[in-house]
Structures are given as C-alpha cells and as structure tokens.
SETORLO-193440 format. One record per residue: residue in one letter; x, y, z of N, C-alpha, C, O, CB in turn. Coordinates in steps of 0.1 Angstrom, whole numbers, padded with zeros to 4 digits, always signed. Glycine has a CB too. Layout:
<nodes>
AXYZXYZXYZXYZXYZ...
</nodes>
This chain:
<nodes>
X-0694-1898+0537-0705-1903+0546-0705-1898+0560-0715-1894+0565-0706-1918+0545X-0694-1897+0567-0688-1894+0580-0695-1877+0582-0702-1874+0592-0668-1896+0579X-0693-1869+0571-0697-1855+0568-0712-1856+0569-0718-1848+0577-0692-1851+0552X-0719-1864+0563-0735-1865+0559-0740-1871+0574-0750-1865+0579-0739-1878+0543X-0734-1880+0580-0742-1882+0591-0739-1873+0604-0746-1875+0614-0739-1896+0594X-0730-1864+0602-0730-1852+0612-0739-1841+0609-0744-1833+0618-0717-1845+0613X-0743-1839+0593-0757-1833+0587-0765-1836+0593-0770-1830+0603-0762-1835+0575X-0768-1848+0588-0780-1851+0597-0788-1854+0610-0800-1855+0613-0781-1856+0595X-0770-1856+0616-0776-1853+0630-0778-1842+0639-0784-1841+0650-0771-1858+0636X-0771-1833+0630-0775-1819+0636-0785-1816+0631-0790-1806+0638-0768-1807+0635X-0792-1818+0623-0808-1813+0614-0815-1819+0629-0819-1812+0638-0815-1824+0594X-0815-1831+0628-0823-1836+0640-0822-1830+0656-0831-1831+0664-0820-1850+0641X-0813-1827+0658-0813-1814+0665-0817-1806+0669-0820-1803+0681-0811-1811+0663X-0816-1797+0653-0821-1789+0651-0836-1784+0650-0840-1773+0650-0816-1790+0646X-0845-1797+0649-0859-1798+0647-0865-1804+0662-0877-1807+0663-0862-1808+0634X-0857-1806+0672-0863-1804+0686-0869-1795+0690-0865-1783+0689-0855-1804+0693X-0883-1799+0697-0885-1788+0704-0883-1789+0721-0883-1800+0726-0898-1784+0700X-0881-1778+0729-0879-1776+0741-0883-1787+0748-0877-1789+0758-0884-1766+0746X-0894-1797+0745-0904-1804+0755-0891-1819+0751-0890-1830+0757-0928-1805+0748X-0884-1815+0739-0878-1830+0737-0863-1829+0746-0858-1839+0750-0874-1835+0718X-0860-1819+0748-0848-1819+0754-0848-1824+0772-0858-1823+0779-0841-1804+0751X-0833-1831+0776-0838-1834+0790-0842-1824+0798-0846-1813+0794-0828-1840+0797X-0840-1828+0814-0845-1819+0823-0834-1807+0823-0839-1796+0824-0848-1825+0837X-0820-1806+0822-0816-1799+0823-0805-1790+0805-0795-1784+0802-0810-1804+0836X-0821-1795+0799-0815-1786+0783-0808-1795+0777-0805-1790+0766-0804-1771+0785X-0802-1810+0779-0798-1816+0772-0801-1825+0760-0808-1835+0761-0796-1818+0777X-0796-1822+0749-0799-1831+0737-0799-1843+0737-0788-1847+0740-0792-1829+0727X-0810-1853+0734-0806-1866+0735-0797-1870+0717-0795-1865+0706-0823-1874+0738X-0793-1885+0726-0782-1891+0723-0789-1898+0706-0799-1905+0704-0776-1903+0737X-0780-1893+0698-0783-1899+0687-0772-1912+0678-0761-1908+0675-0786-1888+0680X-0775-1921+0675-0766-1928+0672-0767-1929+0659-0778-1935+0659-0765-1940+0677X-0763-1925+0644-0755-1926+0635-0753-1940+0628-0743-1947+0630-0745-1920+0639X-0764-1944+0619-0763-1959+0614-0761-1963+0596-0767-1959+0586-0778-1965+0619X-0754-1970+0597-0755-1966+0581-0755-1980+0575-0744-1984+0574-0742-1957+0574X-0767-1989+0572-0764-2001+0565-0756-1998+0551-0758-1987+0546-0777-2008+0563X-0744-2011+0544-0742-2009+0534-0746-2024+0531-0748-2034+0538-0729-2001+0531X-0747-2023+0521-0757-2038+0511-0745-2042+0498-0746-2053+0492-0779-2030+0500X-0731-2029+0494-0729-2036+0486-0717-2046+0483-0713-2050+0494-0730-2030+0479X-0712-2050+0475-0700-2063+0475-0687-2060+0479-0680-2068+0485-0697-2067+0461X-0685-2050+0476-0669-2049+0477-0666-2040+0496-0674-2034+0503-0661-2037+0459X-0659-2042+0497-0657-2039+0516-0655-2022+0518-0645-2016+0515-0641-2048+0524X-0669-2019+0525-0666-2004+0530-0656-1996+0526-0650-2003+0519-0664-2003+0543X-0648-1982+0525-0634-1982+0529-0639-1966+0538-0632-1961+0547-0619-1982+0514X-0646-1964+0534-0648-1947+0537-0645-1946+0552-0646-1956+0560-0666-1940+0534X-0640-1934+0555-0640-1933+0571-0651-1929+0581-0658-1920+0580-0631-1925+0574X-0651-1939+0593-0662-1940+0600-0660-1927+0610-0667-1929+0620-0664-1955+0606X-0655-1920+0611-0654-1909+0621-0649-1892+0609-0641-1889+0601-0640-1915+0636X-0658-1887+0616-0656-1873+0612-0642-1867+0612-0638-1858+0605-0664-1865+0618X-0636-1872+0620-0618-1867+0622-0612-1874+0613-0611-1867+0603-0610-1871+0637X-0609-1883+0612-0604-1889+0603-0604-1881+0586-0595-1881+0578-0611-1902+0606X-0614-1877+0587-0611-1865+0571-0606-1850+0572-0607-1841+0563-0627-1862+0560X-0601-1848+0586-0595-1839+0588-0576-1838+0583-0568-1847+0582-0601-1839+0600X-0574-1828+0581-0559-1824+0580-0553-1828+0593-0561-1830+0602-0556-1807+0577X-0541-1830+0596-0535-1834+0606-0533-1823+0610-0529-1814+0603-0524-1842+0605X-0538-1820+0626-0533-1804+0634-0521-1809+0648-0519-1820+0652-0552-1792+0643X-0518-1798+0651-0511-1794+0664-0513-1807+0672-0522-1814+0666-0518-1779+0672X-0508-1812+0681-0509-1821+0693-0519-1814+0702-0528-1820+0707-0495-1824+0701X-0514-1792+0705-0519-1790+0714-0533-1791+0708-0540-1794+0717-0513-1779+0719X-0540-1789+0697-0552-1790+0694-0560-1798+0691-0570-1796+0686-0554-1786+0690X-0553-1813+0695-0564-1823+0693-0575-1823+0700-0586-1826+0696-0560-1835+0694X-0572-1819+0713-0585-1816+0718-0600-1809+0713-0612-1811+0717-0582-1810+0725X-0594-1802+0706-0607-1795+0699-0611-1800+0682-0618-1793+0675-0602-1778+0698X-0606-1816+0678-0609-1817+0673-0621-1823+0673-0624-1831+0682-0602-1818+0671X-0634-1819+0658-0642-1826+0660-0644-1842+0662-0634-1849+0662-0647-1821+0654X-0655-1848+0663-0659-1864+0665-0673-1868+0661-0683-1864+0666-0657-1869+0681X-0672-1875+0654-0684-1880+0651-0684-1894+0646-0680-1895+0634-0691-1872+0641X-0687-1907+0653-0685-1917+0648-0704-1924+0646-0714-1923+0652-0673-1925+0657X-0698-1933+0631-0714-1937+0630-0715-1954+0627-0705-1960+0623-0722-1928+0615X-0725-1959+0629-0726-1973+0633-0724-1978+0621-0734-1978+0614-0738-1977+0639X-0714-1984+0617-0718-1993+0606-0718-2010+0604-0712-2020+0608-0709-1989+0599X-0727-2009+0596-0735-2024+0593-0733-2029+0579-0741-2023+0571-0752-2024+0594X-0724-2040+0573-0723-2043+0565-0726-2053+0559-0718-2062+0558-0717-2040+0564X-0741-2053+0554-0745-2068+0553-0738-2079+0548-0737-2090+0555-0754-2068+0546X-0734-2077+0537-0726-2089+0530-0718-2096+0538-0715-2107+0534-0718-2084+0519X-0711-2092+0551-0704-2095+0556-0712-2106+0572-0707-2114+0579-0696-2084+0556X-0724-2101+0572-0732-2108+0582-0739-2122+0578-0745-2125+0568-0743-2097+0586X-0737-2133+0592-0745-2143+0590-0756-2146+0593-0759-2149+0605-0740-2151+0592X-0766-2146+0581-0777-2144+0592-0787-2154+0599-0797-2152+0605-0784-2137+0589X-0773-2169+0595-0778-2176+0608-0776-2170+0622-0783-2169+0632-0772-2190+0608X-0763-2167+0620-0765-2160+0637-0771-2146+0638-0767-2139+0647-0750-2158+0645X-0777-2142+0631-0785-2128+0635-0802-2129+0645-0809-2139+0645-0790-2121+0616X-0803-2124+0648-0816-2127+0659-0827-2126+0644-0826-2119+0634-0820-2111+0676X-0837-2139+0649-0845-2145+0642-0854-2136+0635-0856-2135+0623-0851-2154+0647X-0862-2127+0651-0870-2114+0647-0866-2099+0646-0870-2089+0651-0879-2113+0657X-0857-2104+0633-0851-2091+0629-0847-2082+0621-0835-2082+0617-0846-2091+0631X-0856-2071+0614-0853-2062+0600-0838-2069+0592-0835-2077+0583-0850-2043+0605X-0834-2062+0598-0817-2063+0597-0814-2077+0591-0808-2078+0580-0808-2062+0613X-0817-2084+0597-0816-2101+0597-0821-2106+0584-0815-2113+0576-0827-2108+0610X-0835-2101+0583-0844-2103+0571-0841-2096+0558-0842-2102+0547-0858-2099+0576X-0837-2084+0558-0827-2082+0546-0812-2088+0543-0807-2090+0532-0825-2067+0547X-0805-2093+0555-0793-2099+0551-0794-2115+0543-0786-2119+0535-0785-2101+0563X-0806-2121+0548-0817-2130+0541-0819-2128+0524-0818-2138+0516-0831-2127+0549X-0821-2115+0521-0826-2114+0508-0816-2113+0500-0814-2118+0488-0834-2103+0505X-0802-2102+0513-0795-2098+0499-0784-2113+0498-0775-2113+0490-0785-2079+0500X-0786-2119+0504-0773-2133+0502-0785-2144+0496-0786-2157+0498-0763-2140+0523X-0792-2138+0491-0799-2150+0483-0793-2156+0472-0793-2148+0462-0812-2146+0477X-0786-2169+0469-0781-2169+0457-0785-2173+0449-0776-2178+0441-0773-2171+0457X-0799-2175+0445-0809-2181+0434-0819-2171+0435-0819-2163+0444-0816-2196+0436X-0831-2173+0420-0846-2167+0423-0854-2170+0429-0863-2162+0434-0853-2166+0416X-0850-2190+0431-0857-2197+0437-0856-2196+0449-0866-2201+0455-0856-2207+0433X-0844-2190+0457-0844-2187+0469-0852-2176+0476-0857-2175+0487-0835-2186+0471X-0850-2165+0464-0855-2155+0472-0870-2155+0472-0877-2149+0480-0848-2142+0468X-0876-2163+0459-0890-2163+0458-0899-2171+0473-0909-2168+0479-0893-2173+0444X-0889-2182+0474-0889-2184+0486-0893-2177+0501-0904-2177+0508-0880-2186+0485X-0878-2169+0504-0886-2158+0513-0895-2153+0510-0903-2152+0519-0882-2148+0515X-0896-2148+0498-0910-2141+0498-0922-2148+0503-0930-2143+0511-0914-2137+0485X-0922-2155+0500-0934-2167+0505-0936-2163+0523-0946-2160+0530-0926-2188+0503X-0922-2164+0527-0927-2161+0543-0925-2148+0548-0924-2143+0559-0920-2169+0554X-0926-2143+0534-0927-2123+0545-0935-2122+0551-0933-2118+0562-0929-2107+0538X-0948-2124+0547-0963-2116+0554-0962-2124+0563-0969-2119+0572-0979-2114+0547X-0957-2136+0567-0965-2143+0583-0946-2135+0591-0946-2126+0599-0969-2173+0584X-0934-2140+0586-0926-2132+0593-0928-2116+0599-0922-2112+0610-0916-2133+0586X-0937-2107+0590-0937-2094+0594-0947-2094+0603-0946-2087+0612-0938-2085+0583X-0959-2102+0602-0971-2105+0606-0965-2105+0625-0968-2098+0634-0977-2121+0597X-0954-2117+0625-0954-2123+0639-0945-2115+0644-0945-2115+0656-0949-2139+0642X-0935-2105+0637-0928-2093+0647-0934-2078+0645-0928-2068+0646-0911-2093+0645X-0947-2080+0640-0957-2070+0645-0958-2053+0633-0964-2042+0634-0952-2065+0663X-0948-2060+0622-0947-2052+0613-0952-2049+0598-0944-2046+0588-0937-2053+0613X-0966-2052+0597-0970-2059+0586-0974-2044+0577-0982-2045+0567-0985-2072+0591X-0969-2030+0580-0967-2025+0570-0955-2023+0561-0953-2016+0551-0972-2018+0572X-0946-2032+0568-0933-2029+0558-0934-2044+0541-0925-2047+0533-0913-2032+0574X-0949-2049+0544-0944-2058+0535-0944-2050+0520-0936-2054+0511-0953-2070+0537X-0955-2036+0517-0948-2032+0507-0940-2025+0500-0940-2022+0488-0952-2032+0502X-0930-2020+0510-0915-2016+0512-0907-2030+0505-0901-2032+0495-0910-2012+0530X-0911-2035+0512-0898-2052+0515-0902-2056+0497-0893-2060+0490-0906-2072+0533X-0914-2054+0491-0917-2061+0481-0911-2053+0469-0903-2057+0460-0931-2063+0480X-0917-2037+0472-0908-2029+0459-0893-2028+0457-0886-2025+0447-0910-2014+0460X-0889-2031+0466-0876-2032+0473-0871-2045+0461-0864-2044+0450-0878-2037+0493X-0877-2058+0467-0878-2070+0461-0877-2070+0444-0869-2074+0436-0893-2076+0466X-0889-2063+0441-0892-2063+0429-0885-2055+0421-0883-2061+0411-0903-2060+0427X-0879-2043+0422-0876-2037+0410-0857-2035+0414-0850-2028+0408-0886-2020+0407X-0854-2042+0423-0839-2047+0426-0830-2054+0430-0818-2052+0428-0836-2045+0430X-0839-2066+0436-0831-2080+0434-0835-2090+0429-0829-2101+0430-0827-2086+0445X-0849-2088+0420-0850-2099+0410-0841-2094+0397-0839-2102+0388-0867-2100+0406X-0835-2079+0397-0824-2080+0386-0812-2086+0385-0806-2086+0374-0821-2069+0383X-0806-2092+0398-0797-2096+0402-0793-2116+0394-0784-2124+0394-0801-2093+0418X-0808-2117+0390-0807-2134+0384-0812-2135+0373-0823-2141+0371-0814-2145+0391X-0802-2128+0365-0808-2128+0350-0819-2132+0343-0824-2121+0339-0801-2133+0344X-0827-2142+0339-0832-2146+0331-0843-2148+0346-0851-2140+0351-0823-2155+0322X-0842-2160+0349-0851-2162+0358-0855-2151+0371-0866-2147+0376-0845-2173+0362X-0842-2148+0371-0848-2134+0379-0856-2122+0374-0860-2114+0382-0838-2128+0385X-0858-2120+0358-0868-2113+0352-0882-2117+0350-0891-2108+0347-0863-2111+0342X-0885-2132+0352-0895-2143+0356-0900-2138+0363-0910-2130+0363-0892-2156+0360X-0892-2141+0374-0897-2134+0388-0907-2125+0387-0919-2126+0388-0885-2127+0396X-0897-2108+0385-0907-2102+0386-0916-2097+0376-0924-2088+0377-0905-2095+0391X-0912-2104+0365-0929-2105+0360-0939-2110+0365-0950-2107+0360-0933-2110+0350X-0939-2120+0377-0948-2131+0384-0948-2117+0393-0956-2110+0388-0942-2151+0390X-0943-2112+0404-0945-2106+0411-0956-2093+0408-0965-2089+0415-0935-2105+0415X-0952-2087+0394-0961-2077+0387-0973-2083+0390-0981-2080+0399-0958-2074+0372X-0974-2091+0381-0986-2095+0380-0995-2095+0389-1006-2092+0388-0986-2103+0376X-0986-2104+0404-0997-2101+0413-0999-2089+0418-1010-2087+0423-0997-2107+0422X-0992-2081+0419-0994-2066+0424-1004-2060+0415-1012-2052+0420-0980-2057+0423X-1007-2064+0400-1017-2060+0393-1028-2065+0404-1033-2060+0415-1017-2065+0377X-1030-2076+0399-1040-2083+0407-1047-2078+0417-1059-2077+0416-1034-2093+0413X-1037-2074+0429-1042-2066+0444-1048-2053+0437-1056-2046+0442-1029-2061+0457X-1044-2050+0426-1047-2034+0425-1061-2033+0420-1069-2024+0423-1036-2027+0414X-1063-2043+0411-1079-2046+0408-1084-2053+0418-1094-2054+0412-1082-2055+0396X-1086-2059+0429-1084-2058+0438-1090-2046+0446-1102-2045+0449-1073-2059+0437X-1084-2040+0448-1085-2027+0451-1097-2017+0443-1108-2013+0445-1070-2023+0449X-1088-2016+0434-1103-2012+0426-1117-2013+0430-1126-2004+0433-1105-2021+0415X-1117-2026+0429-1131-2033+0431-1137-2031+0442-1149-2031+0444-1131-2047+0430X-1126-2029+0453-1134-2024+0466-1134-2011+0470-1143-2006+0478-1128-2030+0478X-1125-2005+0464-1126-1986+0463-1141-1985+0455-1147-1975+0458-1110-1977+0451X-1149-1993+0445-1160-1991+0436-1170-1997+0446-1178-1989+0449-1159-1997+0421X-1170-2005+0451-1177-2013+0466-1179-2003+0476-1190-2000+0481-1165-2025+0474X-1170-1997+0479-1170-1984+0486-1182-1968+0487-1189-1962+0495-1158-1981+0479X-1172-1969+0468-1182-1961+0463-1197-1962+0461-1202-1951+0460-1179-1959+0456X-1205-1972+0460-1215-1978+0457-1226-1977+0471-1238-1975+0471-1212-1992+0453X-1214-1978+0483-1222-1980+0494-1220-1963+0503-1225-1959+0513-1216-1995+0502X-1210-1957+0494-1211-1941+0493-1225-1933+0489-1233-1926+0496-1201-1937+0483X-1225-1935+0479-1241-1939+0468-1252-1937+0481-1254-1926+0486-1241-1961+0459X-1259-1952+0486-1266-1951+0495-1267-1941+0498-1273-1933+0492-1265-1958+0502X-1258-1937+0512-1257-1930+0520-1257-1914+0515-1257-1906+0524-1246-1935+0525X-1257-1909+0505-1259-1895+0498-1271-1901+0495-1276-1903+0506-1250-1887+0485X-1278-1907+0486-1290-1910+0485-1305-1912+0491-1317-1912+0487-1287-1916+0483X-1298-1915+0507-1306-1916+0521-1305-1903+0527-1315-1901+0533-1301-1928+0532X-1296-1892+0528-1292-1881+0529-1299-1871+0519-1304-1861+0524-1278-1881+0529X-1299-1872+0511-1310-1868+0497-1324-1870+0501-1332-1861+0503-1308-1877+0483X-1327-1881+0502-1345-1885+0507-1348-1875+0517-1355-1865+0517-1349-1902+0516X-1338-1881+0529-1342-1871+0539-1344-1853+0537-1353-1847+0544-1331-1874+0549X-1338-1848+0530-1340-1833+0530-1341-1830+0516-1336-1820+0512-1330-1825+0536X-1351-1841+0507-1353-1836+0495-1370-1829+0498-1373-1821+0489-1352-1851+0483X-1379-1830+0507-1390-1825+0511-1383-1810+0513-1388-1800+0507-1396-1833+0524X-1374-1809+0520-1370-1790+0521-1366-1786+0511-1369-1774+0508-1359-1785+0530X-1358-1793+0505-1353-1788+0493-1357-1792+0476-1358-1785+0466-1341-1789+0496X-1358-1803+0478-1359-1808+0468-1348-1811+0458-1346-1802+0449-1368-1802+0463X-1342-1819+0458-1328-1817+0458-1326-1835+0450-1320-1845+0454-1319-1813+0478X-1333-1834+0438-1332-1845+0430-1316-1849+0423-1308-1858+0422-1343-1842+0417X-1318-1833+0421-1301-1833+0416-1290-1829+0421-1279-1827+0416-1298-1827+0407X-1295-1827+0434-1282-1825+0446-1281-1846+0449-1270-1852+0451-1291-1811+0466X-1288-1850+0450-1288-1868+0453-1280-1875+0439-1273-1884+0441-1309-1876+0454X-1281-1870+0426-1272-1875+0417-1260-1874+0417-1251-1882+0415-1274-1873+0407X-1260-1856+0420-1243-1851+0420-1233-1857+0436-1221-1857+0439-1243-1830+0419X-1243-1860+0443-1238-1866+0455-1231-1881+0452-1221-1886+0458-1250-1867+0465X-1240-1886+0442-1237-1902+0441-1226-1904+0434-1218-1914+0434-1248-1910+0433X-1226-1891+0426-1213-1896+0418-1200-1890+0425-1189-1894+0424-1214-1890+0402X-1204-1878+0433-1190-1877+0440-1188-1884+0451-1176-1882+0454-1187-1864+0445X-1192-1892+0458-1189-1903+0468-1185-1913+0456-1175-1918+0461-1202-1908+0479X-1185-1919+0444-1175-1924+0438-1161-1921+0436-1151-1928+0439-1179-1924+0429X-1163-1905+0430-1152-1900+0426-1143-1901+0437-1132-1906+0436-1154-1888+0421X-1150-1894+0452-1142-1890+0460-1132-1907+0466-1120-1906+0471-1152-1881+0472X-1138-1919+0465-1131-1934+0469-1127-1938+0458-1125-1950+0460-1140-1945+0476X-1125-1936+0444-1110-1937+0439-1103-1929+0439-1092-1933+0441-1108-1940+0429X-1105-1911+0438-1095-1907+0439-1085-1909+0453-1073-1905+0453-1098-1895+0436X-1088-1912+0460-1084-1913+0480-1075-1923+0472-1064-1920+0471-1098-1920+0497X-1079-1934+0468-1066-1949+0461-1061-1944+0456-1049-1947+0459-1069-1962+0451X-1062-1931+0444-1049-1932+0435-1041-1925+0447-1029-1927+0447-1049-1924+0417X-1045-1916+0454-1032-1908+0462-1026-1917+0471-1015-1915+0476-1035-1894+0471X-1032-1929+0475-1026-1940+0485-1018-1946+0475-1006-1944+0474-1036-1952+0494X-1023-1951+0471-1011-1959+0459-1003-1950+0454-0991-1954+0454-1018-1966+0446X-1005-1940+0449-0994-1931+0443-0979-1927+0456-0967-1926+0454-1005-1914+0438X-0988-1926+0470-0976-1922+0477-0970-1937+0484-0958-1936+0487-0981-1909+0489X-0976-1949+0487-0972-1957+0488-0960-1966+0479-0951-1974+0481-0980-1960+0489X-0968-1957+0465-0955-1963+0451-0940-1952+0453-0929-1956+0454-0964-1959+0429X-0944-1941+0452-0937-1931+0449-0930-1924+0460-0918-1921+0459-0944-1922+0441X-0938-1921+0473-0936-1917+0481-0944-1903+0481-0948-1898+0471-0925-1917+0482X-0946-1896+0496-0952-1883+0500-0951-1873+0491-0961-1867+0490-0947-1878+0510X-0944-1868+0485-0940-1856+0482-0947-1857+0462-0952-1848+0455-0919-1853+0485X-0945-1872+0457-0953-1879+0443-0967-1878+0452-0968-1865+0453-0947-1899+0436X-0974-1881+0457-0988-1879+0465-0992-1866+0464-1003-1862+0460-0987-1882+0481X-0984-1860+0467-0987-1843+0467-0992-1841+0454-1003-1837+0451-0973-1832+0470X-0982-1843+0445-0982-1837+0431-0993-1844+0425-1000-1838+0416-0966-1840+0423X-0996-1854+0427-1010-1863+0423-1022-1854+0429-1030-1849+0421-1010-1880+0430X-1023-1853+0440-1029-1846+0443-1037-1832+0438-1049-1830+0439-1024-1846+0450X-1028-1825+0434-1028-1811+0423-1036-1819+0413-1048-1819+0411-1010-1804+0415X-1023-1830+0406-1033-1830+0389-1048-1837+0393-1058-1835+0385-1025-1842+0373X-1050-1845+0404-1064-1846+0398-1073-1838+0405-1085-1841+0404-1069-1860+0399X-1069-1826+0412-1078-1818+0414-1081-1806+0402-1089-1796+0402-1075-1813+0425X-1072-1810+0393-1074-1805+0383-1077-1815+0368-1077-1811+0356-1063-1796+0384X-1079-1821+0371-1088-1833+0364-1105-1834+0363-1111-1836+0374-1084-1845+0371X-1111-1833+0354-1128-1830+0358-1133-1846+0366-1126-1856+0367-1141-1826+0339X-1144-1844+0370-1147-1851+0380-1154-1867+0374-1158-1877+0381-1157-1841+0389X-1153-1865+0358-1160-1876+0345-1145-1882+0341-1144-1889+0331-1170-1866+0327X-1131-1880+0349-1123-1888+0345-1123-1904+0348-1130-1908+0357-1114-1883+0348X-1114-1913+0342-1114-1922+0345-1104-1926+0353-1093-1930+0350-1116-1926+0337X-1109-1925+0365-1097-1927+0376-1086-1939+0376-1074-1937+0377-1103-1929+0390X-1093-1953+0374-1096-1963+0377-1081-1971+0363-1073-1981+0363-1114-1965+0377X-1084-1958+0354-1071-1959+0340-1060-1956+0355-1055-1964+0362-1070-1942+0322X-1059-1940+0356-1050-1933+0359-1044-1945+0373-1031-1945+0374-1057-1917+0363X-1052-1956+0382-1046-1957+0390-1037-1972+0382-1026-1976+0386-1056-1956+0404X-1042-1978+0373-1033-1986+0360-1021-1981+0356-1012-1988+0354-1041-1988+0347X-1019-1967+0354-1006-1963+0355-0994-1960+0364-0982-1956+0362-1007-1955+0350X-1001-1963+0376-0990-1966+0387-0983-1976+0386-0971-1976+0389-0995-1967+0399X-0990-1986+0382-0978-2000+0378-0980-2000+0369-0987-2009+0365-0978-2015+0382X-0976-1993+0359-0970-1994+0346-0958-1981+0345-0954-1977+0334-0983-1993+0332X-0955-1976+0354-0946-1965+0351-0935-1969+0364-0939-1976+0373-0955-1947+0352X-0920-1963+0363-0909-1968+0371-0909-1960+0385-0907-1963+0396-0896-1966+0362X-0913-1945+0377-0907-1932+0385-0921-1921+0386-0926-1921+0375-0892-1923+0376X-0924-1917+0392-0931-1907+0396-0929-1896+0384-0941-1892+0382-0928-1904+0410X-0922-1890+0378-0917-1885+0370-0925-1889+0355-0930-1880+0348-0903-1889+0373X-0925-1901+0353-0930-1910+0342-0944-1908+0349-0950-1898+0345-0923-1926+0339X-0951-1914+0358-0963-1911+0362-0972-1902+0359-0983-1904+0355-0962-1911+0369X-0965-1889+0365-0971-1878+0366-0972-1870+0353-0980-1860+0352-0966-1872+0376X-0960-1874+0339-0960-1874+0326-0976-1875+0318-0985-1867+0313-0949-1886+0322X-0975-1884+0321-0987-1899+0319-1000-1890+0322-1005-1881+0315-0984-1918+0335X-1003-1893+0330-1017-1884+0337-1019-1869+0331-1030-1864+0329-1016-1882+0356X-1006-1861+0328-1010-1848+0325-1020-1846+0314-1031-1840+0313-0998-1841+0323X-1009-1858+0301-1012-1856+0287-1027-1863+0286-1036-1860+0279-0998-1863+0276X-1029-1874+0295-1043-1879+0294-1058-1868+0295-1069-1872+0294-1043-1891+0306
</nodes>
C-alpha cells in the first residue's frame, strides 16, 4: 500500500498544470489517506522506507519517504467522532451490530446528508449499504435488502414515469416547432419523427444516468455505444429494468447486447 500511495501521488503530480503549482514552481502538499473498514488490525507498513533493504548509515539520507494517513475504522468511536462527518457516518454503519440498526441509519441518511450539504452521496452511501453490509446479517440482513431493492425499484419507475412526463412535454414542443415551419416546409412527418425522438432522446439520457450512477463512467460510456446502436423502436424503459436486476456492468451490458 505504502508503494501504491507514492503512485498515486506522483500521478497527481503529474497531471498538474503550471497554473496549479505555487508562485515559485512548487508542488502542492498532498496527504496520502487510506481508510481501512476491515476486522483484523492493519499490519502493512505506513511509510515507504520501511519496505526498503537496510542501507549504509552514510545513505540514509537519501533514503526515500513517504508516509500515508491512516484511518482504521473499526477501531474508531464514533461517539467521539465530530457529528457532521463522512468518516463518522461510515464508522456508524460499519459498527452496526444488527439489521435493525443499520436500517435505522438509513432512515437518517437523507436529512444527515441533507444538513451537511451532501445530498449526492446518498446513492453511493446506499449501494454501498445494499449490496455489502446487508450481507453481513444473515437472514435478516438479506430482508433488508430485498426491502431496500425494492425501493430502489420503486424510484426507478419513478423515474420512468417522469423521464416519459418529460418526454410528452418534449412532444409539445417539436410539435409547436413543426406548426410553426410546417407552412415552409410542410413537414407533417418531420413533427412525428420529432415526437418520437424527444421521447427516445429522455429515456435514453436515464439509462446513461442510471447506468453511470450504478456502474460508474467508463459502464456509461459503453452504454452509450450500445444504444446508439440500438434502433430508435427499442424499448428503453426494459433496458433501464436491467440495471437493477444485474450485479456488474459486465452482466448488464451482456443483457442489452443479446436483447
């Protein structure tokens, strides 16, 4: 790890440009953080020297240094952790020791993320939730997130319904855009093919939000491709039903090809 966070801090570095460095060419200060979440206690070494061979006295000087912050939840209380705090709020989840607890928190994520001004991490905090510490309580904790699925279905129709709301009131608007320059052109069937691609175009926009919100950027991309290569009479509205029904992007993008 000691190795990986000197990677990475030279990448970052590395991707400065001139305007980021100080006034006189200097790199700003990067600090090196590494939460760990699991049971048994750290051991790895926190400084880059430390996995070095033992050298010379005269050349310790030139040895390298790299130390990185470490945070080990399990070991934090997070009664005493500051109230409005990421950090805090995951040490919260992962020392939950029931379903009933952690269903609990859940209850006060959106007004907690709400009041320290962070209300897009709630569906990070939830996938997070859902497909890795409701496995943690066997039986009841598979309850869980079936109750949680479900509502995530829910939002997604949901969603749907207002991406088609959307589209509808897309509709209009090519349709009033049609009136208007159907006298020059006449353009009966430029006003149909309009109506239906202001549909198309506000579900496909959902499945790539949802797709990169589920999967991340780079699954967004690749969604992207297949349904531009998808005819424009698909049924989106399936394809965006297989986002929560599939684990991995991988399985996803399976899914949609063969359809």
């Amino acid at each position: 790890m000691a190795l990986r966070m000197m990677e990475y801090t030279a990448a970052i570095w590395e991707r400065l440009e001139p305007d980021d460095l100080g006034p006189g060419g200097e790199y700003p200060f990067v600090l090196p953080v590494v939460v760990y979440n699991g049971g048994r206690p750290w051991t790895a070494p926190t400084d880059i020297g430390d996995l070095l061979a033992p050298v010379p006295k005269e050349l310790l000087g030139y040895r390298p240094r790299l130390r990185y912050l470490l945070v080990e939840i399990q070991t934090k209380e997070p009664a005493a952790l500051p109230p409005d705090n990421v950090l805090a709020m995951i040490a919260r989840f992962e020392q939950a020791p029931t379903a009933e607890a952690t269903e609990e928190l859940i209850r006060s994520l959106p007004d907690w993320l709400t009041r320290i001004r962070l209300p897009e991490l709630e569906e990070p905090f939830m996938a997070w939730i859902t497909h890795v510490l409701t496995q943690r309580h066997s039986e009841r904790g598979r309850e869980l997130q079936r109750k949680l699925r479900k509502e995530e279905e829910a939002k997604m129709t949901t969603l749907i319904d207002r991406a088609r709301q959307w589209g509808k009131e897309r509709d209009q608007e090519w349709l009033q855009k049609g009136i208007e320059k159907g006298i020059e052109r006449g353009i009966e069937r430029g006003i149909e093919k309009g109506i239906e691609r202001g549909r198309a175009e506000g579900e496909r926009a959902l499945v790539r939000r949802l797709a990169r919100d589920r999967f991340g950027s780079h699954a967004a991309r690749e969604v992207s491709r297949v349904l531009d290569e998808l005819p424009e009479t698909a049924e989106v509205p399936d394809i965006v039903k297989t986002i929560f029904e599939c684990e991995t992007a991988e399985e996803f993008l399976r899914r949609i090809r063969k359809s």
